[in-house]
C-alpha positions, 0 to 999 in steps of 0.5 A: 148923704155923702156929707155925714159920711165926709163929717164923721171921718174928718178929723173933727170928728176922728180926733175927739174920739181918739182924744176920749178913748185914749188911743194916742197911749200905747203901752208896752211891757215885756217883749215884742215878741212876747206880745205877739205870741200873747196875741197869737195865743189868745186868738187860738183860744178864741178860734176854739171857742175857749173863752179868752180875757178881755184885751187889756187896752185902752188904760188911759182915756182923755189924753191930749197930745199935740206934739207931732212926734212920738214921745217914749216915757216909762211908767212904774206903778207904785200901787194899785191905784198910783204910778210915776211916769219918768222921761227917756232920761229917767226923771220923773215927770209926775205921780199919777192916780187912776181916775184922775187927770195927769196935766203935764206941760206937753200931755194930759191924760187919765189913767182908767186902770193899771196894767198888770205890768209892774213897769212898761213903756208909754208911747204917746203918739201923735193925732195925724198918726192916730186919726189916720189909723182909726181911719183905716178901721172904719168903713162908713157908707149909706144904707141901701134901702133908706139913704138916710141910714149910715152903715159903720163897719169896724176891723179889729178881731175884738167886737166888743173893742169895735163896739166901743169905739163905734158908739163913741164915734157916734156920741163924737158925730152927734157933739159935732152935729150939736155945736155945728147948729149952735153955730149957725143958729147964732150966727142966723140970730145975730144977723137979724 
């Protein structure tokens, strides 16, 4: 029904699965251009049937922004396992360890691996912003044959990255689903 549709691209829903999957952190290193000439390589590759890397993304993953500008900070990795992250200034703002949860008084995030990079840029954006994009992915409609199925398209020229993101958008709708119930099933009790 139209209402799934509606709940599984609101922003309840959209932001969780950004927030999981790490998508307010874009990382940069080296050029502009030099990624773009990567991408374009890659692509190539794949459009010849060469078997290309993985893309190397999302490194972080339960990150909370709740700042409504994008916030540039620089990451140096110091091993293979850790990393300084240092404000616009150059002072550093914390030593991060991958698999653990980097609190700080405006983010928190955690890093899932390393790039390649030794250092690069950390661009944090904001939900609005990120929500909005992952809109813009995803197409959501009914099935035509049974009503009750929810067909989900996903953009991206990488379909494992599709894949991923449409089973945690998934696993988000169902959460959503779950605590919307128990809302409304204490609210029935407490009123008896």
């Amino acid at each position: 029904e139209g209402s799934s549709i509606a709940i599984m691209l609101s922003n309840a829903v959209l932001e969780k699965t950004a927030e999981k999957l790490g998508l307010q952190v874009e990382f940069r290193s080296g050029s502009w251009w030099g990624s773009i000439a990567r991408e374009a390589y890659k692509n190539l590759l794949a459009e010849c049937g060469i078997k290309v890397e993985d893309r190397e993304r999302p490194y972080f993953s339960s990150v909370v922004f709740p700042g409504e500008k994008v916030v540039s900070l620089h990451l140096k990795k110091v091993s293979d396992s850790e990393y300084h992250l240092f404000d616009k200034q150059g002072q550093l703002l914390a030593h991060g360890v991958v698999g653990h949860p980097l609190v700080c008084p405006n983010f928190q995030l955690t890093a899932d691996r390393l790039p390649s990079a030794e250092e690069g840029e950390v661009l944090l954006h904001p939900i609005q912003t990120t929500t909005a994009a992952l809109r813009k992915k995803l197409t959501v409609k009914q099935a035509r044959e049974d009503k009750n199925l929810l067909l989900i398209r996903c953009r991206d020229s990488d379909r494992r990255w599709c894949a991923t993101l449409v089973n945690t958008l998934m696993s988000m709708y169902e959460k959503y689903l779950i605590e919307e119930n128990k809302l409304v099933v204490g609210a029935q009790l407490s009123y008896l």
